[in-house]
C-alpha positions as CSV (number, residue, x, y, z in Angstrom):
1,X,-3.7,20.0,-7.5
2,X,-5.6,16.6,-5.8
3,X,-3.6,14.2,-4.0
4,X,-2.0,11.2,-5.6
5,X,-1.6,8.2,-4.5
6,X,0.9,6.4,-4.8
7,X,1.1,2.0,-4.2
8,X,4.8,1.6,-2.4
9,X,5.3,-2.1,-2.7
10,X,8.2,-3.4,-0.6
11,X,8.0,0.3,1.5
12,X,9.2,-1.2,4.6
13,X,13.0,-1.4,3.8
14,X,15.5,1.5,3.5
15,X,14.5,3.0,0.0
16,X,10.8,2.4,0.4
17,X,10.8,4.1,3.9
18,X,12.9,7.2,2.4
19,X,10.5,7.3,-0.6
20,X,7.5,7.2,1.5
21,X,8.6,10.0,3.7
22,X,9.6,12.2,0.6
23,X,6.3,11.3,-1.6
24,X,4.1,12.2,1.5
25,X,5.9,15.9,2.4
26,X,5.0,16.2,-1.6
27,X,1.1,15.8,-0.9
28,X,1.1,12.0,-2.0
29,X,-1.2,9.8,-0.5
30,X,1.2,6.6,0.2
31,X,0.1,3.4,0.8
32,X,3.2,0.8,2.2
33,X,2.9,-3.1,0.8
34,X,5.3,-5.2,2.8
35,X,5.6,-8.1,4.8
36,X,6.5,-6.5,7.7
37,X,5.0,-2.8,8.8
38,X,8.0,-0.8,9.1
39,X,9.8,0.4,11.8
40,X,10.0,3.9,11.0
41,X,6.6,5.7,12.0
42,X,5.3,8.2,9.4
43,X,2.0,8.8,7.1
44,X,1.0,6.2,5.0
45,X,-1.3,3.5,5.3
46,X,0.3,0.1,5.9
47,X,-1.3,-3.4,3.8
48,X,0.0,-6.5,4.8
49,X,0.9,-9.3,1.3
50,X,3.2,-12.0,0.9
51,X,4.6,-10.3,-2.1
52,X,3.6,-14.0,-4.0
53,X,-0.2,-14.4,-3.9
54,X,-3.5,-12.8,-4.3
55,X,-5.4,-11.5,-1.7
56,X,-6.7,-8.6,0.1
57,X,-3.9,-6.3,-0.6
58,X,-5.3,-6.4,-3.9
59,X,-8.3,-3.4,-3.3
60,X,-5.0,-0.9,-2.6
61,X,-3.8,-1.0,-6.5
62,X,-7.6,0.0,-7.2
63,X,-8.1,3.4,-7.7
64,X,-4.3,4.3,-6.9
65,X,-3.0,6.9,-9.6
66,X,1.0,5.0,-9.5
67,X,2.3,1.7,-8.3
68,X,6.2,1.8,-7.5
69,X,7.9,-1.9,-7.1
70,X,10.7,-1.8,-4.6
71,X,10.2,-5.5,-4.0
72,X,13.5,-8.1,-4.0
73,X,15.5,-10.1,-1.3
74,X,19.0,-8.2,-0.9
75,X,21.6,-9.4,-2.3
76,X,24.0,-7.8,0.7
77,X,24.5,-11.9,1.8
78,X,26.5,-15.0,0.6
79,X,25.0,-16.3,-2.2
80,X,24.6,-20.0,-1.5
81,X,22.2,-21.7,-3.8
82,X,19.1,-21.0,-1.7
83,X,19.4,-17.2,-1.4
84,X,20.6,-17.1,-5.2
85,X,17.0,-18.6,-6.2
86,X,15.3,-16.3,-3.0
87,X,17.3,-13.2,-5.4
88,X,15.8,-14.1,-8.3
89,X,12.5,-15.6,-7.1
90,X,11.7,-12.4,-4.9
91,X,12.1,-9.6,-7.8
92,X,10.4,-11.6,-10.9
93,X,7.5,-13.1,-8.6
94,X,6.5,-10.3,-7.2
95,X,6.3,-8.2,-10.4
96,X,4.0,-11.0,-11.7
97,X,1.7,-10.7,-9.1
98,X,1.9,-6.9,-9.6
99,X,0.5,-7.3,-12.9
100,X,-2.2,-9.9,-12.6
101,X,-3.3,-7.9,-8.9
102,X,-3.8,-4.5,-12.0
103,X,-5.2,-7.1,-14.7
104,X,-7.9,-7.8,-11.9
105,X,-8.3,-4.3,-10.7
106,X,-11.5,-2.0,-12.2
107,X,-9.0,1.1,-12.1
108,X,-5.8,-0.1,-12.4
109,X,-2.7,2.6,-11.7
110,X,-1.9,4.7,-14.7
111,X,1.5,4.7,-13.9
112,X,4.1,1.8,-13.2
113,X,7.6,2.5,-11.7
114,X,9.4,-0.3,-11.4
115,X,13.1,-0.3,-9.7
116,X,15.8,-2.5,-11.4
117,X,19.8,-2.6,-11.4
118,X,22.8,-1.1,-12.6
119,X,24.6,-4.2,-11.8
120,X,22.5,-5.3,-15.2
121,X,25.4,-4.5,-17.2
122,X,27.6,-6.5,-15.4
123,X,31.3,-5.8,-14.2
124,X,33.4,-3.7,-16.9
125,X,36.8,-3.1,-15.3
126,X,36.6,0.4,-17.0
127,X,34.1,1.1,-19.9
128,X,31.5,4.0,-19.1
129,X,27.7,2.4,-18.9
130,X,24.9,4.7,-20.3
131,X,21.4,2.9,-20.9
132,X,22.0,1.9,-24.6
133,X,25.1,-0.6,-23.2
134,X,25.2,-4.6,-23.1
135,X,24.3,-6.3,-20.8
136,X,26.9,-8.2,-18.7
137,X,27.0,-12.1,-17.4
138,X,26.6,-13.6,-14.3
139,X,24.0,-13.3,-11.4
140,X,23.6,-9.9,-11.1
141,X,22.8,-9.1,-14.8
142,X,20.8,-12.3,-15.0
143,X,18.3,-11.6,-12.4
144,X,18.2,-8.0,-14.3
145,X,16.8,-9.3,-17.3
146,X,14.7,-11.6,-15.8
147,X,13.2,-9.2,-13.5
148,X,12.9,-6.5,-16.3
149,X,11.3,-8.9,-18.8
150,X,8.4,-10.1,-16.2
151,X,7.8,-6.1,-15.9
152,X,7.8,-6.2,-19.7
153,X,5.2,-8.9,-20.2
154,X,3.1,-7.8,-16.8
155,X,2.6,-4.1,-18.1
156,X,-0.4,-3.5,-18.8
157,X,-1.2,-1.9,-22.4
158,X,-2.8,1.0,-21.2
159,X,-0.2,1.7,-18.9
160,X,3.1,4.0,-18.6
161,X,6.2,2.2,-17.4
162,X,9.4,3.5,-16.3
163,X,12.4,1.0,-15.2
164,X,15.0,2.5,-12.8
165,X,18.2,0.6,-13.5
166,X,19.5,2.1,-10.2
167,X,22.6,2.2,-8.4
168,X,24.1,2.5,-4.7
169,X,22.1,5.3,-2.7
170,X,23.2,7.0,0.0
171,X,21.5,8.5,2.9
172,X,20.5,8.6,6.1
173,X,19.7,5.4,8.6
174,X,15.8,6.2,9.7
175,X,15.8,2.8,11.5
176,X,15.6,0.9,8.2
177,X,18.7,-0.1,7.4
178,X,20.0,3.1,6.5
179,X,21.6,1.2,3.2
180,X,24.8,-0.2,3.0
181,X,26.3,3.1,3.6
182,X,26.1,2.3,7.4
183,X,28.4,-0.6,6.8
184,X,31.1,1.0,4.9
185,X,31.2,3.9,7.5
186,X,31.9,1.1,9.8
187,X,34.4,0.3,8.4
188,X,36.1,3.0,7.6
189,X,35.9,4.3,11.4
190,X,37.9,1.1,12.0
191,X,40.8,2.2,10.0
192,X,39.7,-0.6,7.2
193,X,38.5,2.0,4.8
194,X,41.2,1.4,1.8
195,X,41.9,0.2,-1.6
196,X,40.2,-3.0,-2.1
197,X,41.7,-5.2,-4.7
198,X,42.5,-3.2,-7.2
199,X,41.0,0.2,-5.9
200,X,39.8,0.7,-10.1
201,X,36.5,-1.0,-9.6
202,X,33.8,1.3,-10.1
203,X,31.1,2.9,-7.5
204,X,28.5,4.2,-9.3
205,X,26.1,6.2,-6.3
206,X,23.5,8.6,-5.7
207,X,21.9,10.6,-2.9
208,X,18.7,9.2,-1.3
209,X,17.1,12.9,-1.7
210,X,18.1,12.6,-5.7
211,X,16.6,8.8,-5.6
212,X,13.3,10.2,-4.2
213,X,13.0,12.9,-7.0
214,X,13.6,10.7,-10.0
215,X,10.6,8.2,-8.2
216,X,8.8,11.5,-8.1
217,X,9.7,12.6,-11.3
218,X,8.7,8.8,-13.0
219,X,5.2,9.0,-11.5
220,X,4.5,12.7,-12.3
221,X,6.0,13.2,-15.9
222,X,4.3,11.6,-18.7
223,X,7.2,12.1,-21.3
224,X,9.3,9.4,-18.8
225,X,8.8,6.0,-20.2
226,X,11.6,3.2,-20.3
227,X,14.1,2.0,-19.1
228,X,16.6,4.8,-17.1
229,X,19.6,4.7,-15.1
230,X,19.4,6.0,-11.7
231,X,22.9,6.9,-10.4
232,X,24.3,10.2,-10.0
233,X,26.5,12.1,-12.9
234,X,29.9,11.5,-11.5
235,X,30.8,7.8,-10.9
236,X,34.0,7.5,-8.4
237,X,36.5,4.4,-8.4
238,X,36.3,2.3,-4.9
239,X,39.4,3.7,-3.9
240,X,38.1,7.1,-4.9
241,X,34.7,6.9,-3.0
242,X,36.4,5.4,0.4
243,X,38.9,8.3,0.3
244,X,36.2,10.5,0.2
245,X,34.3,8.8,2.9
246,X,36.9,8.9,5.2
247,X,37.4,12.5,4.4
248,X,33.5,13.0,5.6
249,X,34.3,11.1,8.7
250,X,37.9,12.8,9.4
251,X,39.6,9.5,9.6
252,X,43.2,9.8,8.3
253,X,44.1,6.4,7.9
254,X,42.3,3.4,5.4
255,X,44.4,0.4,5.5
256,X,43.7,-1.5,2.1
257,X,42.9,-4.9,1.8
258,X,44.1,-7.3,-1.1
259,X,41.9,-9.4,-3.0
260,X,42.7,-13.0,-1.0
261,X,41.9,-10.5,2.6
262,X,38.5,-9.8,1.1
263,X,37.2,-12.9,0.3
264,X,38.0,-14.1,3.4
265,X,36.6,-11.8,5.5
266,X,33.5,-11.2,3.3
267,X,32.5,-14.8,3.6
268,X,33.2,-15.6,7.2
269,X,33.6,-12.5,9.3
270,X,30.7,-10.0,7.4
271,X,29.2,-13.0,5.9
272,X,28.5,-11.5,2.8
273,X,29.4,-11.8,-1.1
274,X,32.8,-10.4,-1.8
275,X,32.2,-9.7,-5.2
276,X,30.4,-6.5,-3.7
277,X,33.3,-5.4,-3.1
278,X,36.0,-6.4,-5.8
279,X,34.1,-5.7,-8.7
280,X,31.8,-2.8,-9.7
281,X,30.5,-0.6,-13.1
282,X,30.7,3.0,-14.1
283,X,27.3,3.9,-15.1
284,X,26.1,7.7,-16.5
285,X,22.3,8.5,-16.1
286,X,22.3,9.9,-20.2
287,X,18.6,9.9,-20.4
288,X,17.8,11.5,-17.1
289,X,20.7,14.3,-17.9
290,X,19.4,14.7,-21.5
291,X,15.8,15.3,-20.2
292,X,17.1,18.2,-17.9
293,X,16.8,16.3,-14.2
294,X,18.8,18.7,-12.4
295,X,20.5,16.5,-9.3
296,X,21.0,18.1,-6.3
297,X,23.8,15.7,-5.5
298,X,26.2,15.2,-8.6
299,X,29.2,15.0,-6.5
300,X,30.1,12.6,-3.7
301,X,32.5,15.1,-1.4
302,X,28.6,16.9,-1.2
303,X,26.6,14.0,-1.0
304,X,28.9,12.6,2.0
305,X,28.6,15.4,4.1
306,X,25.2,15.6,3.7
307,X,24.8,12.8,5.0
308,X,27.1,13.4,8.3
């Protein structure tokens, strides 16, 4: 079979860095768009953009068989006005220039993969999320449509897209980050690692290695097309998921925190947005299971020590 190539834009964070490693052990040709050239050393070309404008980075899109889009500020901060707009300025603006970098290019990609959000269907205390679901209010779901509908209008006609309303991933810290798994481990080695709030919230997760395949899966499989959600088969409540966390790391105790605790301490001590924390969604991948994507991770117990 040739090599693929494959257009990473945004590669040089936690999930780009893991796809890139996984895409090039599967005889992919990667090529990283970022701002920054990664920490993490491995094979792929590296292109410098702004994620904004035209320019140079341009000539990688040309000729590539799939672009994947990766591209959007984290949200893992307090959201002031300034990073709010930053959220929803870095996801939709990049996409754009996706698009008109493809409408330029002689041989555009044949293939767009393009990550999105679970939190798109907002905060539902307990109702089961499959891809057919409303969408919820506030930020979160907000910058979801937004950032699904630029994809929409930047597609090109003659191209396949795949959206990837994806959810937390888990896995291993390769000097990028290592996701906000590395946090919550944190904490749970402190003896914080409790019910928070109400404990009912949901975690919807899934396994970096799982992540990587459905990527894989979206560039190589021409009956994928859509929008998708990317979470494992077995969503956990919060209080759930820490209790299995701090069975991974052998930690006995997990003090909980109250609603008023978390606030608090999310805004000033970790300085980020509480409402990571106290609220959440349940979300089923039905499309993914009903096409026969086999996870290697449905369960978090597995996925956790894994990942030890």
């Amino acid at each position: 079979m040739n090599e693929k190539s494959v257009v990473i834009a945004g590669g040089s964070g936690f999930l780009g860095v893991s796809l890139a490693y996984h895409l090039a052990k599967s005889n992919f040709k990667v090529t990283l768009l970022s701002r920054n050239r990664p920490e993490a050393k491995g094979q792929w070309d590296f292109v410098e953009w702004d994620a904004r404008t035209l320019g140079p980075w341009q000539a990688a899109l040309d000729g590539a068989d799939a672009v994947v889009n990766l591209v959007g500020r984290s949200v893992d901060c307090v959201k002031t006005p300034d990073h709010c707009d930053e959220i929803l300025r870095s996801r939709v603006e990049s996409t754009r220039v996706l698009g008109q970098a493809m409408k330029a290019a002689a041989a555009p990609p044949s293939v767009w993969v393009q990550m999105s959000t679970a939190h798109i269907y907002g905060d539902p205390p307990a109702l089961i999320c499959t891809e057919s679901s409303p969408f919820g209010y506030g930020l979160a779901p907000d910058v979801g449509r937004a950032w699904e509908a630029e994809f929409a209008h930047s597609l090109l006609s003659e191209q396949r897209g795949v959206v990837l309303r994806t959810s937390f991933v888990v896995g291993r810290n390769r000097g990028a980050g290592g996701g906000a798994l590395s946090r919550l481990r944190t904490i749970a080695r402190l003896g914080l690692g409790g019910k928070v709030g109400s404990g009912k919230q949901g975690m919807s997760w899934l396994h970096e290695r799982d992540m990587n395949r459905i990527f894989e899966r979206a560039i190589l499989d021409s009956s994928m097309e859509g929008a998708y959600i990317a979470s494992a088969p077995n969503p956990v409540s919060q209080l759930a998921f820490m209790r299995s966390l701090r069975r991974s790391l052998r930690m006995p105790i997990g003090l909980p925190a109250s609603e008023l605790m978390v606030r608090f301490g999310a805004r000033w001590i970790l300085r980020t947005d509480p409402e990571l924390a106290l609220y959440g969604r349940y979300v089923i991948p039905k499309r993914l299971i009903e096409s026969g994507f086999a996870f290697d991770f449905p369960h978090l117990d597995d996925a956790l020590n894994d990942l030890k």
